[in-house]
C-alpha positions as CSV (number, residue, x, y, z in Angstrom):
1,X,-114.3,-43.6,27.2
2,X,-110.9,-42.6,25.2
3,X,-111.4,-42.2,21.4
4,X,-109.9,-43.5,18.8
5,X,-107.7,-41.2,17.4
6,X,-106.9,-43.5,14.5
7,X,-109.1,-45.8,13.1
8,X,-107.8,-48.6,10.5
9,X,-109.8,-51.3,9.1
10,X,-108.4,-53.9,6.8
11,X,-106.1,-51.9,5.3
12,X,-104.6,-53.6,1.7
13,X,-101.7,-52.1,-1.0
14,X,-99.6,-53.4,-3.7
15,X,-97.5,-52.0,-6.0
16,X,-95.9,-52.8,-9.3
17,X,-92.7,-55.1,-9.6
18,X,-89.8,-54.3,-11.1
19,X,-90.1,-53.1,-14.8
20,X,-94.1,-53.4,-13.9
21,X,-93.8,-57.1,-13.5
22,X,-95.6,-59.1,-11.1
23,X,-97.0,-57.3,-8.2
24,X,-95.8,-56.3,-4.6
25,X,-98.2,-57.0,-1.8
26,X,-96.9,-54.3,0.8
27,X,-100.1,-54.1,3.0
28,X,-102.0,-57.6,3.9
29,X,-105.1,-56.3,5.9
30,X,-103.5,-54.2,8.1
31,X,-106.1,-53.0,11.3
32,X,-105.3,-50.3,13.8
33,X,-106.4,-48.5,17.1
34,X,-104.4,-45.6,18.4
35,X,-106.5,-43.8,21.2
36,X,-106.3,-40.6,21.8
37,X,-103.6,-38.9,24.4
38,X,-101.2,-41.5,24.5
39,X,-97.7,-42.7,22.5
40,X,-98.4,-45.7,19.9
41,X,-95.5,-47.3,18.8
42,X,-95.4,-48.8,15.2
43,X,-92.7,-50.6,14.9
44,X,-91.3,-53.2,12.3
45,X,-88.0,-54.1,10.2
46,X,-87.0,-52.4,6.3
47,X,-89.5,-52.9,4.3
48,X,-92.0,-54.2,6.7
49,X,-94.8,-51.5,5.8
50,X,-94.5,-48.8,8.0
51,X,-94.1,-45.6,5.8
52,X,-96.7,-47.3,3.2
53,X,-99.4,-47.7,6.4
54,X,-98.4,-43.8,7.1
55,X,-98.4,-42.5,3.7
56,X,-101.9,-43.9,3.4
57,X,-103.0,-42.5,7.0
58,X,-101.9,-39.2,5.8
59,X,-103.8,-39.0,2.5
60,X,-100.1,-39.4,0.5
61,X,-101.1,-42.2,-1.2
62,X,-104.8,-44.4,-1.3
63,X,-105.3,-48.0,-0.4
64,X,-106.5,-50.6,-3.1
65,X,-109.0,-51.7,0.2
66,X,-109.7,-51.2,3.2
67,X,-111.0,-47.7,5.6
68,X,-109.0,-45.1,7.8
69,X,-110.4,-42.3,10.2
70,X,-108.9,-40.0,12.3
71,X,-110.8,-38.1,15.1
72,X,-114.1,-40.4,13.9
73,X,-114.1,-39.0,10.0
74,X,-112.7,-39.7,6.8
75,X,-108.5,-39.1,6.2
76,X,-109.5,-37.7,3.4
77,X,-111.7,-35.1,4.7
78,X,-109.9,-31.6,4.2
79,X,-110.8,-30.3,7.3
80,X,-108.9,-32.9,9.2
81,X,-106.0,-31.7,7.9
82,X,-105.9,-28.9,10.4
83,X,-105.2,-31.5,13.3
84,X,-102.3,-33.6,11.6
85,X,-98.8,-32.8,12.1
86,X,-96.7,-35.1,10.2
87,X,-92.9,-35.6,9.7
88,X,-91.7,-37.9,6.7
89,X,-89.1,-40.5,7.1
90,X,-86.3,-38.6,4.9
91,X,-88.1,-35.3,4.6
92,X,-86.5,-33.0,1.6
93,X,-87.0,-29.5,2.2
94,X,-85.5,-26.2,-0.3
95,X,-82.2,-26.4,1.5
96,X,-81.4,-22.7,0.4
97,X,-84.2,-21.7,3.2
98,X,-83.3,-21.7,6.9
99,X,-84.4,-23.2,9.0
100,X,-86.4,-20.2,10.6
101,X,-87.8,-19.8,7.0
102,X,-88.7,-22.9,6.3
103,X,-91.0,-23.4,9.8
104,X,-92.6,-20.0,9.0
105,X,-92.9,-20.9,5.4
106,X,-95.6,-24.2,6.8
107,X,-96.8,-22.2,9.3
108,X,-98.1,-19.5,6.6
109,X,-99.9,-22.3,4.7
110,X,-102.0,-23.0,7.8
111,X,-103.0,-19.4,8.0
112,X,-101.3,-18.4,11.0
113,X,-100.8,-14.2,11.6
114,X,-97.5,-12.8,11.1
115,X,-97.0,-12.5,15.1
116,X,-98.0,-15.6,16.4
117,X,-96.2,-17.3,13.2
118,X,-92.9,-15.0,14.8
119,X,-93.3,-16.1,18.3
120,X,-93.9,-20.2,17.5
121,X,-91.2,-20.5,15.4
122,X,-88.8,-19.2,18.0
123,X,-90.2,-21.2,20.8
124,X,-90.9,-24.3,18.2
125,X,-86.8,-23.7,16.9
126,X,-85.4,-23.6,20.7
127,X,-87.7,-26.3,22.1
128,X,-86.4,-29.1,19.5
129,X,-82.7,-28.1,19.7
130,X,-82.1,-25.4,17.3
131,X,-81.7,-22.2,19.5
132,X,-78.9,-19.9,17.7
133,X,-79.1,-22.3,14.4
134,X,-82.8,-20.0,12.7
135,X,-80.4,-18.4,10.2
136,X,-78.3,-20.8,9.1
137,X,-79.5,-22.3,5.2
138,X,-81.0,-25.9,5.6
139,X,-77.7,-27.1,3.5
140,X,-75.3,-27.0,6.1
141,X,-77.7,-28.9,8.3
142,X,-76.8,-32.5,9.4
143,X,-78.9,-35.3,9.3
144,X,-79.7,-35.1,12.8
145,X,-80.4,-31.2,12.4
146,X,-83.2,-31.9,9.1
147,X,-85.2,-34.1,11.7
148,X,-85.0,-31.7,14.7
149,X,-86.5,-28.8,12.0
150,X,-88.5,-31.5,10.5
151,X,-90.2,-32.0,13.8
152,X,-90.9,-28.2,14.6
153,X,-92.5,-27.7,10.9
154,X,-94.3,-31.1,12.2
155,X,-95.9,-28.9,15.3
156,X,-96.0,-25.1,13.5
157,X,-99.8,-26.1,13.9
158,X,-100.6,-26.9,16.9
159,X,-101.5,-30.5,15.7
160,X,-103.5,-32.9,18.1
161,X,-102.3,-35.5,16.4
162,X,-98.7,-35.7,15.5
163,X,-97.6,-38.5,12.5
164,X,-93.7,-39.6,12.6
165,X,-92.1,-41.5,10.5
166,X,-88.3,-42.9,11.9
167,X,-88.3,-39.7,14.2
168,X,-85.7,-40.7,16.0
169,X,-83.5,-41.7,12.4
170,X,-79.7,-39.7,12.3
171,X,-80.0,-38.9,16.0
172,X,-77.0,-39.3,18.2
173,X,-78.0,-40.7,21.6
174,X,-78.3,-37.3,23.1
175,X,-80.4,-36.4,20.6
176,X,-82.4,-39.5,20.7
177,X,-83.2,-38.6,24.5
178,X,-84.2,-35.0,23.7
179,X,-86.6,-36.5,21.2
180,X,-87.9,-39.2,23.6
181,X,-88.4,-36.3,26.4
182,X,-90.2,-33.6,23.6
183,X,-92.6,-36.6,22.9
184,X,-93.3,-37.1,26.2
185,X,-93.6,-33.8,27.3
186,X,-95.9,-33.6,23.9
187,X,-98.2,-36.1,25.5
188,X,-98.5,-34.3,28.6
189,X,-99.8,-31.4,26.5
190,X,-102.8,-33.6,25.5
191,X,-101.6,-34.8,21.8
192,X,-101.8,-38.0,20.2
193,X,-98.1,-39.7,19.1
194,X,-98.1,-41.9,16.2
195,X,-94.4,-43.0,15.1
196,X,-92.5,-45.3,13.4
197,X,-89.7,-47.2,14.4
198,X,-87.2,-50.2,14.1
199,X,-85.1,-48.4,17.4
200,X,-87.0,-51.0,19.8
201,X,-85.5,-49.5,22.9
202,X,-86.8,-46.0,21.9
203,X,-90.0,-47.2,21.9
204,X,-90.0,-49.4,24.9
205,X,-89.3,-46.5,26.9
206,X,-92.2,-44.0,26.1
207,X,-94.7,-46.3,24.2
208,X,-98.7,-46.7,25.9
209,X,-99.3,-49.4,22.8
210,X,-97.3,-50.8,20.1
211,X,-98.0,-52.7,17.2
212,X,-95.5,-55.0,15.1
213,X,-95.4,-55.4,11.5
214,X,-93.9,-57.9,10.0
215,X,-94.3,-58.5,5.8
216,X,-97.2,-56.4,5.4
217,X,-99.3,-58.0,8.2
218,X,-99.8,-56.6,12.1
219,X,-98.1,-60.1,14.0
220,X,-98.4,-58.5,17.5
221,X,-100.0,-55.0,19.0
222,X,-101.4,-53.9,22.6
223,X,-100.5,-52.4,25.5
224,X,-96.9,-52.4,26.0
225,X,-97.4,-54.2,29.8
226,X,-99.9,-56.6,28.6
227,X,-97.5,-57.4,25.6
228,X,-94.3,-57.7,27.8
229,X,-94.3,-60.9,29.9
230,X,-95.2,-60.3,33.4
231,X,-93.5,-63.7,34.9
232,X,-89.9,-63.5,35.3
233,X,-87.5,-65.7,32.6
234,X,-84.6,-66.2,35.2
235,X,-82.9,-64.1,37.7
236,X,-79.4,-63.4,37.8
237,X,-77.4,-63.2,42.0
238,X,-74.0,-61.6,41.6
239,X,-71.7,-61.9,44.8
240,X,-68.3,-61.5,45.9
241,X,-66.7,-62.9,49.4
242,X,-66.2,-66.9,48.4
243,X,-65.5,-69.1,45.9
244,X,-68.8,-70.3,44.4
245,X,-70.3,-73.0,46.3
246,X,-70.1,-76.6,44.8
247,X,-73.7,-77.3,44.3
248,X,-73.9,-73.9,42.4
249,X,-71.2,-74.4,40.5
250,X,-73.2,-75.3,37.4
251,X,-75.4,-71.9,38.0
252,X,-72.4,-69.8,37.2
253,X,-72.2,-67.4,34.2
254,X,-69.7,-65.1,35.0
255,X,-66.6,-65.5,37.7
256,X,-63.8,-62.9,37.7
257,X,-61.5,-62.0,40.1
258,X,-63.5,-62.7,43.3
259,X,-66.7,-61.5,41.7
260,X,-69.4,-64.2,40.2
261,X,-72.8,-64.0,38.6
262,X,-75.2,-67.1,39.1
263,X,-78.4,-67.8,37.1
264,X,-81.3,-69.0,38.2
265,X,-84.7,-70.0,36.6
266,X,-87.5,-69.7,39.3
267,X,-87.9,-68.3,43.1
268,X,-87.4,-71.8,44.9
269,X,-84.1,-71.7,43.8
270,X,-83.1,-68.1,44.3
271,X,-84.0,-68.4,48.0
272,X,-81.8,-71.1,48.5
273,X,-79.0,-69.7,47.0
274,X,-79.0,-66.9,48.8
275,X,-79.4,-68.6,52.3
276,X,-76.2,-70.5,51.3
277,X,-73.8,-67.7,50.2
278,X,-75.0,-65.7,53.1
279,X,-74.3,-68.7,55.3
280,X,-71.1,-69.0,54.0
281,X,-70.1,-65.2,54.1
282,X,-71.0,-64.0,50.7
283,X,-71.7,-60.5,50.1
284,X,-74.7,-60.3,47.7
285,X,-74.2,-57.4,45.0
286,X,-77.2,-57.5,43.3
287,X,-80.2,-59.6,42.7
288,X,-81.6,-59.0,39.4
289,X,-84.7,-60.2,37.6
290,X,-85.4,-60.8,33.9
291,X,-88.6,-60.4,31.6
292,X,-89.3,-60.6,28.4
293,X,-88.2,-57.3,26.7
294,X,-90.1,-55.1,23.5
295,X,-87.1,-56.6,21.3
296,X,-87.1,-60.5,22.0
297,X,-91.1,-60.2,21.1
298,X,-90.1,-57.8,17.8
299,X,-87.4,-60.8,17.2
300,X,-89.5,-64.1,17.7
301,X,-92.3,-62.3,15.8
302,X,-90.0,-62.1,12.5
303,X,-88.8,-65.3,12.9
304,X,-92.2,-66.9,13.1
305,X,-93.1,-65.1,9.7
306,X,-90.0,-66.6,8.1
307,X,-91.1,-70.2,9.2
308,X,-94.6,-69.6,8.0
């Protein structure tokens, strides 16, 4: 049976309002379950909770209620610590290190000898991205270059259980896919993902489980296929050849220049459309089905909260 790797219970915060008036209810009972060996997806708008549910995982800051364990004790056991990697959402580091000074700097406080620290900053430098770029000083660094050497300080320990916070934040689109293919590869390995995100395609592709937050509370979490809707919503028939028949006429979404797209809402009706357009000398281009995706959940989810 897979352990939990992560263990919330009724998690609660507030802070302060402005100029200490009022108060600010940033955690409603928050509960979580990330197992072990897989990617969980924790994803929600600005201001939803998500770094204040990290923070609190990570001993950063304490709950006025509730319980978190990691590996089945305490988060605030010291020994734990060993097995966390973490990587803030804007991490600040001394920006007159480099970037090879600065992994070997975190590396040191976990004890690590001089020669292993040597050879897992090199292979930790090259295997996020940053081969040829050790010596340069963390100020000339983009964004996008911070999180990379953000992420190798984040593994200098050999964490099983890797905390991020907007990992994919500042990334170009290349950079987003090196990312993506590092966690994955990470998983492989046998660790445990944990990361925050509002990039909803980022974690549609490489999630096991996600949960949505939503004004402090969890409105939706599971197993990404369990959470996606298995039936179909409509399916789309593009074809070329004809002129669109006259009883599908009203089906058509897109007709441009010989090419047309239908839409069609269940399987009765695709199977007669295609015996008609291939009766009629149609050449079918593409039949495509549609399901619910990660961000028309995330979307209904926020709009539910905003009508409660």
């Amino acid at each position: 049976m897979t352990k939990d790797a992560i263990l919330v219970k009724n998690l609660k915060k507030h802070f302060k309002g402005h100029l200490s008036i009022g108060r600010i209810e940033a955690l409603k009972g928050v509960n979580l379950e990330v197992k072990e060996g897989g990617i969980y997806g924790f994803i929600g708008p600005n201001g939803a909770g998500k770094t204040t549910t990290l923070k609190i995982i990570t001993g950063l800051i304490f709950p006025d209620e509730g319980e978190v364990q990691i590996f089945g004790k305490p988060h605030t056991d010291y020994i734990i610590r060993k097995d966390i990697g973490f990587l803030p959402e804007s991490p600040y580091f001394y920006d007159y290190l480099t970037g090879e000074e600065l992994v070997k700097f975190f590396g040191s406080l976990f004890g690590i000898q001089k020669k292993e620290l040597n050879e897992r900053t090199k292979y930790l430098l090259d295997l996020v991205g940053l081969k040829g770029k050790e010596k340069i000083p963390l100020r000339k660094y983009s964004k996008g270059m911070l999180q990379r050497v953000g992420l190798a300080q984040a593994l200098i320990n050999d964490a099983k259980l890797l905390i991020l916070d907007e990992p994919m934040s500042g990334l170009d689109p290349i950079g987003r896919r090196e990312i993506r293919d590092l966690i994955l590869k990470l998983k492989e390995e046998g660790k445990t993902i944990f990361f925050s995100s509002h990039i909803l395609a980022d974690a549609e592709m490489i999630c096991d489980e996600v949960a949505i937050i939503v004004k402090g509370k969890i409105v939706q979490k599971g197993r990404l296929e369990e959470l996606l809707a298995k039936d179909v919503q409509f399916y789309d028939i593009s074809f070329k050849g004809i002129e669109t028949p006259p009883e599908l006429k009203d089906k058509v979404v897109v007709a441009f220049e010989g090419y047309s797209m239908i839409r069609l809402k269940d399987e009765d009706e695709v199977d007669k459309a295609l015996a008609t357009l291939i009766n009629k000398g149609g050449k079918i281009m593409s039949l495509m089905p549609h399901k619910t995706s990660l961000e028309e959940i995330f979307l209904s989810s926020i709009e539910e909260k905003k009508n409660e």
